[in-house]
N, C-alpha and C positions, 0 to 999 in steps of 0.2 A: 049317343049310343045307349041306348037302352036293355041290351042284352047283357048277362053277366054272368062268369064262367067262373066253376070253383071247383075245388079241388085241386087234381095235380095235370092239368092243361097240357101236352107236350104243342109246340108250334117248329114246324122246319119249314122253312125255305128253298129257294130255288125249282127244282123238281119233282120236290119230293111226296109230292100231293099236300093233303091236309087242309085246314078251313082256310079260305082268303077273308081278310076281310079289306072292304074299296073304304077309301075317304068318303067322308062325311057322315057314318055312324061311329058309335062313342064305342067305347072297348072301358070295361071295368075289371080288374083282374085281381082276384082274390087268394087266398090261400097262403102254402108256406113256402112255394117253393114255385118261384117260374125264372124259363131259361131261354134267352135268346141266341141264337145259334144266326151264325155270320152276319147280316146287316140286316137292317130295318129301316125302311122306307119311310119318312114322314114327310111332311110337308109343312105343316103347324103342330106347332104345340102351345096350350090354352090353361094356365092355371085354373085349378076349378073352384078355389075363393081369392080372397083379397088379401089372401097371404102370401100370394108370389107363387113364383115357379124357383125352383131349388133343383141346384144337382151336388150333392155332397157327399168326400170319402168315408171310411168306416169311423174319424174321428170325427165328424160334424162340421168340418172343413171341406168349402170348396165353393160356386156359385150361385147367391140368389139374384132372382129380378125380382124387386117388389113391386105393388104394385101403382107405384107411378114411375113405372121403366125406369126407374135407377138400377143401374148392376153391382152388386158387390163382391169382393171376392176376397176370402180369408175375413171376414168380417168376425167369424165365432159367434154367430146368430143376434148380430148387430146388424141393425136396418140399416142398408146403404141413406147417404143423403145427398150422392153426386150423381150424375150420371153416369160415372165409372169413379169407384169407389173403393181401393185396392190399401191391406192390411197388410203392408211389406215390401220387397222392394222389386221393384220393376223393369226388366233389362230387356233392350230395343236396341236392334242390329242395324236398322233400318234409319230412315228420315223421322224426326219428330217433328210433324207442323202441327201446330197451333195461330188457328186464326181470330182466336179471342184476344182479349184485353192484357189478363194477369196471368201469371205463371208464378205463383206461390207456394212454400214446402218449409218444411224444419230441412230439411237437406237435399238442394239440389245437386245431384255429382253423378260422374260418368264413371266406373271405376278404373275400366280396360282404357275405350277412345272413343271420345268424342270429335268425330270427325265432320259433324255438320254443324247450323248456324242455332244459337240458341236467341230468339227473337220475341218480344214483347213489349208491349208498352207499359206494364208491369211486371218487373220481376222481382222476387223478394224471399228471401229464404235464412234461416242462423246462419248454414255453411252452404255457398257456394264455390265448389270446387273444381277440380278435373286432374287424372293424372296423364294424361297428355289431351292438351285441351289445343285440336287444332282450328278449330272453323273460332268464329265470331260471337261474344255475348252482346247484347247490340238490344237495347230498348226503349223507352222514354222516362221510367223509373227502376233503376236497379239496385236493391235496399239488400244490406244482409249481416249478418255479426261479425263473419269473414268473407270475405271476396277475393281468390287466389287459384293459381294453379301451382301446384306440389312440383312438378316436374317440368312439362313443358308447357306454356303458354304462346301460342306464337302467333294468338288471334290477336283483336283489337276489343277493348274494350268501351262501348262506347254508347251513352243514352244522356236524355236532356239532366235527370238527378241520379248520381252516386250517390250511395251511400253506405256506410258497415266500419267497421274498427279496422280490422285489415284488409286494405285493399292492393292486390298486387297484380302490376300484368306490365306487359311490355307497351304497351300502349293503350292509355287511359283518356277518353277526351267523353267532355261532357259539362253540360250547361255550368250543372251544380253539383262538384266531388266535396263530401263528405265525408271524413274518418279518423280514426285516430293514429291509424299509421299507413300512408299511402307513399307507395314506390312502386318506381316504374322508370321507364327509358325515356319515354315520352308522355310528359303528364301536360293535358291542356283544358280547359276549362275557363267559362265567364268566373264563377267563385270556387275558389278550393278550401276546403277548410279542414284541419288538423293538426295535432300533437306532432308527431311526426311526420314532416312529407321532405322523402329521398328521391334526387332521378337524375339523369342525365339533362334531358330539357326538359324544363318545367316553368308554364306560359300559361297567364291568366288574367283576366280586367283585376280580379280582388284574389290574393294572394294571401291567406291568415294560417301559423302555425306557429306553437311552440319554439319548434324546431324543424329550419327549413335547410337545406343542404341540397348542392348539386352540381354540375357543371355550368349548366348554363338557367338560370333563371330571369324571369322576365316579366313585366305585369305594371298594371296601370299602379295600384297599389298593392304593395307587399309590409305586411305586418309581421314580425315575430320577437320571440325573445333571444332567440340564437338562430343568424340566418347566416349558411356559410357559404363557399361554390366557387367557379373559377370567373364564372362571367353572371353579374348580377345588375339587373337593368329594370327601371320603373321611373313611373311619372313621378309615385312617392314610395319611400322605404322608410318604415320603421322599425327599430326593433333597439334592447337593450346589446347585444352583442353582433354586430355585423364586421361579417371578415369574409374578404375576397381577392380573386386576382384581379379581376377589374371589376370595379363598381363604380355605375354610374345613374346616376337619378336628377328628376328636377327637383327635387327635393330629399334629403338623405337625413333620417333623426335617427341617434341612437347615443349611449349613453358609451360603447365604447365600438368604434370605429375603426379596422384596420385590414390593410387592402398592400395590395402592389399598386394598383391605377384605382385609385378616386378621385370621379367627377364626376359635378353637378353644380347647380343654379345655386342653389342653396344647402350646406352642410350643415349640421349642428348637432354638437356630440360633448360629453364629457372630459374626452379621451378619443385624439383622430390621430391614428399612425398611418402609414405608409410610404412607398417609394416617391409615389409620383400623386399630390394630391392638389385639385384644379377647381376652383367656381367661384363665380359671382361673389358669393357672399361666405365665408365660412366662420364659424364661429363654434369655440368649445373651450375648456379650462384647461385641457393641455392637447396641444398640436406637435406633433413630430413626424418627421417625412424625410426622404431627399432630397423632392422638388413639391415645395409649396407655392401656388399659385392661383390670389384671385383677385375680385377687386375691391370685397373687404374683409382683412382679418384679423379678426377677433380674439384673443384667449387668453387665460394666465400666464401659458407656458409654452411658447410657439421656438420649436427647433429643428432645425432642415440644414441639408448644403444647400440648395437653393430656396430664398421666397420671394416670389412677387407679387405685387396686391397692389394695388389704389391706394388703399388704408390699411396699414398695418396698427394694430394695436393690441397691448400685452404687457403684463408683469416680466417675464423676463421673457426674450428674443435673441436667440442666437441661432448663427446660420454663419457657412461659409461665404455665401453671397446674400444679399438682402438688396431685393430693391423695390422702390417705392414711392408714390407721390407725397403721402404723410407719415410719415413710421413714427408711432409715440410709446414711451413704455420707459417703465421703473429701471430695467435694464437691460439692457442691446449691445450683444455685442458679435460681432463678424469679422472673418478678412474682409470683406468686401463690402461697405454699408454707401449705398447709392439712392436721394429720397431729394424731394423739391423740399421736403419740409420735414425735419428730422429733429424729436424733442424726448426729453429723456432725465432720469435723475444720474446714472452711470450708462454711458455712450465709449465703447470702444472697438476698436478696428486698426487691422492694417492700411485700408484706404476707406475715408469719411467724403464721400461726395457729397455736393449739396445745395440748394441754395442756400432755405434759413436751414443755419443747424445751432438748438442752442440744449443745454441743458446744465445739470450741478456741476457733473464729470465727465469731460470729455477728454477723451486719451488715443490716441492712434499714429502709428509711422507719417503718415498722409494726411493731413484734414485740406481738404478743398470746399471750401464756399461762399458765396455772395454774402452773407451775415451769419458770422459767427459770434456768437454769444455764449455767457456762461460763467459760472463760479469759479471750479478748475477748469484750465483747457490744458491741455498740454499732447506735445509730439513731436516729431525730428524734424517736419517740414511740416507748418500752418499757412495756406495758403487764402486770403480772401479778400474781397473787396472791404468789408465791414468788419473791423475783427476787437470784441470788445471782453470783458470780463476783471472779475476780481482776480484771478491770478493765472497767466498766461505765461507756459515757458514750454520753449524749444530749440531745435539746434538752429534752425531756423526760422527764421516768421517773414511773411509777407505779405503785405496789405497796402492799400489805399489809404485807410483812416485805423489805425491801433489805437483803443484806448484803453485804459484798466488801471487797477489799484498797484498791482504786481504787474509786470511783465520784464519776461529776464529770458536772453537768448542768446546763443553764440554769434546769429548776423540776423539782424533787423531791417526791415527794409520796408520802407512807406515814405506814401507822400507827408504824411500828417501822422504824428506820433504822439500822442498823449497820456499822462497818469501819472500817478504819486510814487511809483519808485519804479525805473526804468532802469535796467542794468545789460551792457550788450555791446557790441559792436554797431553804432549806426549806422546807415548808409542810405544815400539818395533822398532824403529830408530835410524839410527845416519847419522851425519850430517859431513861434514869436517870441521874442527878443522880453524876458523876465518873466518867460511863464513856467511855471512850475515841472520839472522833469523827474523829481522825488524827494523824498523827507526823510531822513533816517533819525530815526527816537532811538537812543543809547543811554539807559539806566546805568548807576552803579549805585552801591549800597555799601562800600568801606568808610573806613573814616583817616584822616592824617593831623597830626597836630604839628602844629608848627613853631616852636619856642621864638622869639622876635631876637635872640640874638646870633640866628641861623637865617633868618630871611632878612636881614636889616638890609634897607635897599637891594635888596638880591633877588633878580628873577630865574636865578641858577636853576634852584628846584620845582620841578613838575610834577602833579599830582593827577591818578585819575586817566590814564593815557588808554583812550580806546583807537579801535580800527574801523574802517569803513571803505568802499571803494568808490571811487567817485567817474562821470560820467562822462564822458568824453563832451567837451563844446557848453562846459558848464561853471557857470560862476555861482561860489559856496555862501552861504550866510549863517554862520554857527551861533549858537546861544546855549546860554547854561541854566538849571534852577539847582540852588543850592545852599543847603543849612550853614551857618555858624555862628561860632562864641569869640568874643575876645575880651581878654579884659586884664591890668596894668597899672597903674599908678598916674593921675594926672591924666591929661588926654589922649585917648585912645582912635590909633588911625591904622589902616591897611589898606592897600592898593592890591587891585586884583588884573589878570588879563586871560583869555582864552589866544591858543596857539594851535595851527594847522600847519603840518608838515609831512614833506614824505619820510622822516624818520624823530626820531626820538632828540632829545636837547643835545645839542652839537651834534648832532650825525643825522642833517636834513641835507640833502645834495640839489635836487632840481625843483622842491615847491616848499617854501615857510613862508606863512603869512601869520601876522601876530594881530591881535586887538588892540584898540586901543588901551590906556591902566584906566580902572576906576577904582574911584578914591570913596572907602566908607568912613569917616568923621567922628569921633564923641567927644565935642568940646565945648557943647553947650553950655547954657545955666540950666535949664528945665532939666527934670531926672532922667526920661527921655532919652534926652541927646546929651547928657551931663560925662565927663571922662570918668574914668575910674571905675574900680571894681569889675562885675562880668556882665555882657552886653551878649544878644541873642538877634538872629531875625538869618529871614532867606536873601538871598543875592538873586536879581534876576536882568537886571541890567548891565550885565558883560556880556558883550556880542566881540566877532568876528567877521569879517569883509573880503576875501579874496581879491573880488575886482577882476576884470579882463586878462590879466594878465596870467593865470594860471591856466585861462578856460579848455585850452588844448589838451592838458594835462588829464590822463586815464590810471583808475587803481587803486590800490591801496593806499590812504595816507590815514594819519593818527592824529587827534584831535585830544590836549591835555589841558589841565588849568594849574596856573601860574598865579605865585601870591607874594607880597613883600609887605612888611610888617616898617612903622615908625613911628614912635622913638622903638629904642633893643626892648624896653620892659615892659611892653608887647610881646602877649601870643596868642594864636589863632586855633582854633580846631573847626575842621571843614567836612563835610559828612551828608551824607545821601542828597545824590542829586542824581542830574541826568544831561547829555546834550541834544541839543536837536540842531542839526543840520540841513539847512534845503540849500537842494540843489536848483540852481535857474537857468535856465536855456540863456546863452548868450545869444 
């Protein structure tokens, strides 16, 4: 349009006559003052440079196009650089679709309700929110600082990468979750990864957080430092603190372990508690439980009402029942100890099942086994085929072949009985005829003098009188070693004898047996063997013989020594000795 109208132009519409003007010439309007009156017809409108077309209120706020058709709005004379370009915030009653790629913002959120589906393959924003967020966020990347609904979420949330610090919603599932603190009802994902991840189910190939907790968790591998829940399940679990109602994995590491039901292939912990703990293999430096069960275990300190394993092994072991193909350890001890092979330095129970059972100390109401072996054994009833050690006592013992240094019982009973001091009721055994069935070594350390006109021929007086009990079906052979002096005028002589009785001199009623006298001599010429004066040296050839005739004979009898002096002015003093007694199977 080339015409141009100036001054004060009036233009009305409708009827009212007045100039027309048709499209397609230009209209230039000048002046101070022009007024449109009810509506205006266009069709196009043409910016007339390459500044845009602008419509804006009396503060310079409101719509430019520039001119590569981007729209802005609320810009404050700031070139748009989207194709809608918008300086505040935007509120859509309506459907938002988006059929592009990314959906990106400092803050994405609905304030009233979001009631349709928020969809992209990129979404990503500081805050994405909703205060009641019913429809779907749903993309292939959803990145953001927070990711949550304030009130009501009761969409899903769901794209191939999560990601943001807080992420929350009732159901989360997605390739890759990322965040620092992720809770939800139902969290599923190939990796999840966070500080904090809370939920009801929560399922994943790779499982990594801090801090993981929940009802029910699940994953090929779960890593944390504190992982807690009622049901926790994985190929592998790691973590320094895991506690659950039931945990179970093919593989379970953690430094402290504690569960109502733990199982798996393999455990290994510092520190494994629980009701009921079960696998293959477990191993840790202290184990405690109700029911321990696998088929190897391992630990310092393993204690349960029940364990069972293959191989049990441990510093100490205690449990109401223990049972086992090999149970080894420092100390064990149970009511109930049941093992093909059971080795120990302190072994105690009310019943010891067994085949081999051996160790330093073994002590219990019951011992039952094929070979039993060991330092101390002792218990009310020893039952075994093999039954051997340094000191063995019970009320009763029963075996096949008994041997040992000690063994001492109220009723004994084997085919084959042997060792160095056997004390007890025999029964249903025999023994070879002069083979050793004990020794008893009896020190004394007083002294007696004896003036020669007190002992002159007189074996009245006894010196030195010990006790001992002797063994039923055994013949004695006593001997002495023993200091003395004698010494007198002219030739010097004394005769000695060892005595065994069931009482004291004149009050032996049903066992005296005496030695023969041995005569010591000084009446040589050499100094030597010369009489006179005082003479010194040990006695060791006075013995004693019972013989058959006592052999039936069980108890207490006293073994003392007997001396006689001659000529009267002779005398003796006799001082630190000992006797030794063996007993010989008749």
């Amino acid at each position: 349009m080339r015409r141009y109208i100036s001054g004060n132009p009036t233009f009305s519409g409708g009827g009212g006559g007045g100039i027309v003007y048709t499209a397609g010439n230009d209209l230039a309007l000048s002046g101070t003052t022009f007024s449109l009156k009810d509506n205006i017809d266009v069709k196009d409108i043409t910016a007339v440079d390459i500044s845009g077309l602008g419509l804006y209120n009396l503060s310079g706020n409101g719509i430019l196009i520039n001119n590569s058709g981007f729209v802005g709005i609320n810009l404050s004379g700031v070139s748009p650089t989207h194709h809608l370009d918008v300086s505040g915030n935007v509120r859509i009653t309506g459907d938002l679709t988006v059929s592009g790629d990314n959906i990106s913002g400092g803050t994405i959120y609905a304030s009233n309700q979001f009631v349709g589906d928020l969809s992209g393959d990129n979404i990503s924003g500081g805050t994405i929110t909703a205060t009641q967020f019913v429809g779907d966020l749903s993309g292939d990347n959803i990145s953001g600082n927070t990711i949550y609904a304030s009130t009501q979420f009761v969409g899903d949330l769901s794209g191939d990468n999560i990601s943001g610090v807080n992420i929350t919603a009732t159901d989360i599932s997605s390739n890759h979750i990322y965040g620092t603190n992720i809770s939800g009802v139902n969290i599923s994902g190939n990796h999840i990864y966070g500080t904090n991840i809370s939920g009801v189910n929560i399922s994943g190939e790779h499982i990594y957080g801090t801090n993981i907790s929940g009802v029910n968790i699940s994953g090929e591998h779960i890593y944390g430092t504190n992982i807690s829940g009622i049901n926790i399940s994985g190929e592998h679990i790691y973590g320094t603190n895991i506690s659950g109602v039931n945990i179970s994995g093919n593989h379970i590491y953690g430094t402290n372990i504690s569960g109502v039901n733990i199982s798996g292939e393999h455990i290994y912990g510092t520190n494994i508690s629980g009701v009921n703990i079960s696998g293959e293999h477990i191993y840790g430096t202290n184990i405690s439980g109700i029911n321990i069960s696998g088929d190897n275990i391992t630990a310092t300190d393993i204690s349960s009402n029940y364990i069972y394993g293959t191989n049990i092994s441990g510093v100490n072991i205690s449990g109401n029942h223990i049972y086992g193909t090999n149970i080894s350890g420092v100390n064990i001890s149970g009511n109930h100890i049941y093992g093909t092979n059971i080795s120990g330095v302190n072994i105690s129970g009310e019943h010891i099942y067994g085949t081999n059972i051996s160790g330093v100390n073994i002590s219990g109401e019951h011992i039952y086994g094929t070979d039993i072996s060991g330092v101390n054994i002792s218990g009310e009833h020893i039952y075994g085929t093999n039954i051997s050690g340094v000191n063995i006592s019970g009320e009763h013992i029963y075996g096949t072949n008994i041997s040992g240094v000690n063994i001492s019982g109220n009723h004994i009973y084997g085919t084959s009985i042997s060792g160095d001091n056997i004390t007890g009721t025999l029964t249903g055994c025999t023994f070879p005829s002069g083979s050793i069935c004990k020794i008893h070594i009896i020190p004394f350390t007083a002294s007696a003098s004896t003036p020669g006109a007190g002992t002159l021929n007189n074996y009245s007086t006894e010196y030195f009188s010990k006790v001992f009990t002797k063994t039923k079906n055994t013949v004695l052979f006593g001997e002495i070693t023993i200091d003395y002096e004698i010494g007198g005028f002219g030739p010097d002589k004394f005769e000695s004898r060892l005595r065994i009785a069931d009482g004291v001199y004149n009050n032996a009623s049903a066992f005296e047996y005496h030695g023969a006298g041995y005569h010591q001599i000084y009446d040589g010429a050499t100094p030597a063997t010369a009489g006179g004066g005082t003479r010194s040296s040990s006695l060791t050839d006075c013995v004693v013989y019972t013989g058959s005739g006592g052999s039936g004979f069980e108890g207490l009898l006293y073994i003392s020594f007997q001396v006689k002096t001659n000529p009267a002015d002779d005398d003796i003093i006799v001082n630190h000795g000992c006797y030794k007694i063996t007993e010989l199977w008749q």
